[in-house]
N, C-alpha and C positions, 0 to 999 in steps of 0.2 A: 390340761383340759378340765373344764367345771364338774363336778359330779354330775349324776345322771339327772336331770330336772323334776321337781315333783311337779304332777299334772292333777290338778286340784279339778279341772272342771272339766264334764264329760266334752265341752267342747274341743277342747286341745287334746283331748287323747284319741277323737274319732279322729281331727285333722293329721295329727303323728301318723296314728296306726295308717290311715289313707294312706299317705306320701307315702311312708315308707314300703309298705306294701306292694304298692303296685309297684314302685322304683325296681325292687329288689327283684319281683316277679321278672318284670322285663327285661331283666340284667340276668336272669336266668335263664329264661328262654332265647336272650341273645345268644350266650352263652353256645346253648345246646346248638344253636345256628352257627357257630365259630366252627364246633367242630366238623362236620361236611365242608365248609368252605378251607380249613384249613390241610384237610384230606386232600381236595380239587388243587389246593397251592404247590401241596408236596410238601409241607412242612411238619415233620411229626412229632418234635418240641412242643410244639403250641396245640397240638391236638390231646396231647395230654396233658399241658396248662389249661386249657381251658375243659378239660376233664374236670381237674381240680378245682376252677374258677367254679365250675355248677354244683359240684359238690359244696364248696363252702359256701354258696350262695343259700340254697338249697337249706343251710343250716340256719341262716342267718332270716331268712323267711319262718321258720320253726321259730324263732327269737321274737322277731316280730309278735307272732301272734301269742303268744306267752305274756306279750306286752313288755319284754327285756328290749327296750328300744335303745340303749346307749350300746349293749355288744353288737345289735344286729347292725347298728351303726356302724361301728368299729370296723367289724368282718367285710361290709358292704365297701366302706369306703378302704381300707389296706387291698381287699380283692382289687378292685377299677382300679386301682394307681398299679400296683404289681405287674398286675394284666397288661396298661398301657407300656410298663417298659419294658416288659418282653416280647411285645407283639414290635414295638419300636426296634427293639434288638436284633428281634429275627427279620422283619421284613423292610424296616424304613419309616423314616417320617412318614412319607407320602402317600404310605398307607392310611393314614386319615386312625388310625389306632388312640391317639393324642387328641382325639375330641370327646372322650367317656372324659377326662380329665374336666376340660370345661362342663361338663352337666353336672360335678358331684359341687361346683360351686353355689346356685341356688339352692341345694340341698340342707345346706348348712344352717340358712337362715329358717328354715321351719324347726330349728329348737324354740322356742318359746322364753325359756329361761334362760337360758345362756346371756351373758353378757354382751354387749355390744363390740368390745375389745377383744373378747373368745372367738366372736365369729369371723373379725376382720383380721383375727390373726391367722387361723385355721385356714380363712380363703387366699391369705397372702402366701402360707406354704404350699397352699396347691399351686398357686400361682410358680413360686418359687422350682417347684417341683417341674410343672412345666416349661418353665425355664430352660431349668438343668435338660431334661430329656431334650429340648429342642436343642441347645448349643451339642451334645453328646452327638446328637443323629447328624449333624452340620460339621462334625471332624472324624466320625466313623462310619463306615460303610457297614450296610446292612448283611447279617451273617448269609441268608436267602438270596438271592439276585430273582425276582418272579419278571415276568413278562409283562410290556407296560400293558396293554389290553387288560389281564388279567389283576394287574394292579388298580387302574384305572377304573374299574368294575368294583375291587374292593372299597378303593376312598369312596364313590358314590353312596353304596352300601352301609359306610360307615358313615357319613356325612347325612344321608338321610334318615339312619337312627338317632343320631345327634341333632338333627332338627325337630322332629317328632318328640323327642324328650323334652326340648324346649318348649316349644310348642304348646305341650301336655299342660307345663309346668304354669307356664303364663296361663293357658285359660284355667286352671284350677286358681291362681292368682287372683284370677278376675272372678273367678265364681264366687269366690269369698270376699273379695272385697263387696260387691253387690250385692251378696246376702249380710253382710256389717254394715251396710248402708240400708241398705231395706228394717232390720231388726230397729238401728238407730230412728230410723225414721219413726217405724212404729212404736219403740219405746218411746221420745220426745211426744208424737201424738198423748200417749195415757197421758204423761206427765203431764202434758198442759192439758188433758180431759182433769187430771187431778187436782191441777191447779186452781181452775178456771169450775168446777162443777163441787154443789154440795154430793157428799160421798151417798147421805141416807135418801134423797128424794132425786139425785140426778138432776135436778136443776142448777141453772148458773147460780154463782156464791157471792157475797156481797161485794166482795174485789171486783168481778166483773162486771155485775150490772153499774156499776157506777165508775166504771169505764166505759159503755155502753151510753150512757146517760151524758157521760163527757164530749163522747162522740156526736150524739144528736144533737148536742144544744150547738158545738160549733158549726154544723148542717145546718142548724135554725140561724143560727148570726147569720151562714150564706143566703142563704133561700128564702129567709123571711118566713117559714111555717112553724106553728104552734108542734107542741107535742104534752102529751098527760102522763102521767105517773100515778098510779094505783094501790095505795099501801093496805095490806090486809090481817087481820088479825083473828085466829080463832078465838071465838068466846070462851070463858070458864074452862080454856085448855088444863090448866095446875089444879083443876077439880077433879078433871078426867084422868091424868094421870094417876092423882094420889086416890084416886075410888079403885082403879082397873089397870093400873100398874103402866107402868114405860111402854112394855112390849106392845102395848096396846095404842098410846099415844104414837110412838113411832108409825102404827100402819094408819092412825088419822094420816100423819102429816104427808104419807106417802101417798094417801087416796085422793086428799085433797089437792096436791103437786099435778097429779094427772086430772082430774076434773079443772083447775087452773088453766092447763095450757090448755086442754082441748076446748074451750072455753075461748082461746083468745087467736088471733090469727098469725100466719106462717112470720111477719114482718116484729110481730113482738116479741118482746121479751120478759120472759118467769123466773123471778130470781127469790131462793132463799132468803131475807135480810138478816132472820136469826132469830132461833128459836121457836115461836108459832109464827112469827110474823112473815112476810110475804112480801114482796115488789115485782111490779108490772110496771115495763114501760114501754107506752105506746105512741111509736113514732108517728108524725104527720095524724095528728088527735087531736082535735077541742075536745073541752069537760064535757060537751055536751054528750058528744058520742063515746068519750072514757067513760061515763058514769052508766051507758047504756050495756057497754060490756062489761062494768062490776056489777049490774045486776044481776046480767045472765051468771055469771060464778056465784053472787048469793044462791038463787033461785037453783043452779044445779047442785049445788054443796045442802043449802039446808034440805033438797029433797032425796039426796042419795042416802041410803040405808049406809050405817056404818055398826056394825055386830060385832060383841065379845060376850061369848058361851050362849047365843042364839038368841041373844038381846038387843033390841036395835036402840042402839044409843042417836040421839036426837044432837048432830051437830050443825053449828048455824055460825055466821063470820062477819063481820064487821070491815066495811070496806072505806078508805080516806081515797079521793079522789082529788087531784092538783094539776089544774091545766097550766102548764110552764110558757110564758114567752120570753123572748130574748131581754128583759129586761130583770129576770130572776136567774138567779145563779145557780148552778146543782143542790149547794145546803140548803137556799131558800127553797126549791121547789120540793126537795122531800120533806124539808120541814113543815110546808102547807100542807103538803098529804099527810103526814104522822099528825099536826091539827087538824086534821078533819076526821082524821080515822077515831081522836081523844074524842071531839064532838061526836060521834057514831056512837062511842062507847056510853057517852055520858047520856045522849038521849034514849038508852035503852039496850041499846047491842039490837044484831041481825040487820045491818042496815046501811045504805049506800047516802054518803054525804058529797059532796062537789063544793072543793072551795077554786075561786082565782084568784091570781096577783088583783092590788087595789084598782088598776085600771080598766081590769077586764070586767064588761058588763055581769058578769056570773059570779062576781066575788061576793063574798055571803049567799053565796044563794044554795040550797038543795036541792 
């Protein structure tokens, strides 16, 4: 058998110490219930076996909670086999005695560490074991002769502790699977929040919006509808930083991410592109009315107070507006918004420019 397993993560030592715990308990308290029943049988071998059986149980729960889980194991599993073949001995197969046998088999598999070949070997001796005890009980007669009545009451007795332990086992089975299915679920959720969002402003990342964008233009090849794309950039950001430091820049670009969206509607989309820059893109949109919503974001950015050491620093943004139809391609359409955002910049900064592809009436126009 493998050494004792190391349990590295609080999670495997709470599932251990569980199983094993309660297992032990029960097998203890059975136990103590052996002995009146086997008083009622007439059998007084077994009432002092199973004296013994609570005693070392009894010990083997002390173990447990020490955290010594390979003897408590040990003790646990020699006790139920012992047990079975004396109870086999004195009273009969039919005693139902020979079903604690089958429960110590899924027990095996909550080691963690053990080998795959440890466990199937260990369940093939139990198996082996019951075997032997069944062929034994099938050529010798039980040392006891009990009354079937009184036998009959026994097997039920034992058959329905041996169901309940099953039972136990499988919905703890099941609790844990569903809770490693839940965990997974919501770990994958971050990771694609991680994925898919900038970490400092919470908005989509340049991956996604331009997955996003991939998306709606093939909507626009169905359905025939325009959409616009919004590229922004803050003014003389590399001034702001190198006067009032990073830490400073960073809560611009935070405040402006939140003035962005709430600026644009539930159907759009605010994405990072990198660095100060910015992308909006607004599905089922002529220029006409994109350039009416990169106003409102001028107009709410240059008028919001932005403070470092109770100084209100004056910032203002430059917006490229490109109304897209199906005859531009993803790189052509951000590339007419990042031209118009240069022409923004070049006629002065703080200002909202509107270009179109050549055949839309709005191309050159502001």
């Amino acid at each position: 058998m493998d050494k004792e397993p190391d349990y590295n993560t609080e999670a495997g030592k709470k599932r251990l110490a569980f199983v094993m715990e309660k297992a032990l308990i029960a097998s203890f308290i059975g136990h103590i219930c052996f002995i009146p029943l086997f008083c009622w049988l007439r059998i007084p071998e077994m009432v002092v076996v199973n004296f013994i059986s609570a005693t070392s149980l009894f010990f083997s729960v002390s173990f447990t909670r020490k955290k010594k889980y390979l003897p408590a194991f040990i003790i646990g599993t020699v006790e139920m086999i012992t047990h079975a073949i004396v109870a086999v001995y004195y009273v009969g197969w039919v005693s139902g005695f020979h079903y604690y046998l089958l429960v110590l088999a899924p027990m095996v598999f909550f080691w963690p560490n053990w080998r795959q070949m440890t466990k199937v070997s260990t369940s093939l001796t139990l198996y082996l074991i019951y075997g032997g005890l069944y062929l034994f009980s099938q050529n010798y007669s039980p040392v006891y002769s009990v009354e079937a009545w009184k036998l009959q009451m026994t097997t039920l007795f034992n058959a329905l502790v041996a169901f309940s332990t099953f039972a136990s086992v499988t919905l703890y089975y099941q609790s844990n699977v569903e809770a490693a299915e839940r965990h997974l679920r919501e770990a994958n959720s971050r990771l694609d929040e991680l994925a898919n969002k900038d970490p400092l402003t919470d908005l989509h990342n340049r991956r996604t919006i331009v997955e996003r964008i991939d998306d709606q233009e093939n909507r626009s090849h169905d359905d025939g509808k325009q959409f616009s794309i919004i590229m922004a950039d803050i003014d003389h950001f590399k001034l702001f930083n190198d006067r009032y430091g990073h830490q400073f820049g960073d809560l611009v670009l935070v405040q402006i991410s939140k003035l962005l969206k709430n600026a644009t509607r539930s159907k759009d989309v605010v994405a990072r592109w990198g660095g100060e820059e910015f992308l909006v893109l607004l599905p089922e949109t002529g220029g006409i009315e994109a350039k009416e919503v990169a106003e409102r974001m001028r107009i709410a950015i240059s008028s919001s107070p932005f403070y470092i050491d109770d100084i209100d620093v004056q910032i203002t943004m430059t917006f490229g507006v490109a109304e897209c139809t199906t005859n531009l391609g993803i790189n052509e359409c951000i590339d007419l918004a990042d031209k118009a955002l240069y022409q923004g910049k070049k006629n002065g900064r703080d200002q909202v420019i509107l270009l179109g592809p050549p055949e839309s009436p709005i191309a050159e126009k502001n």
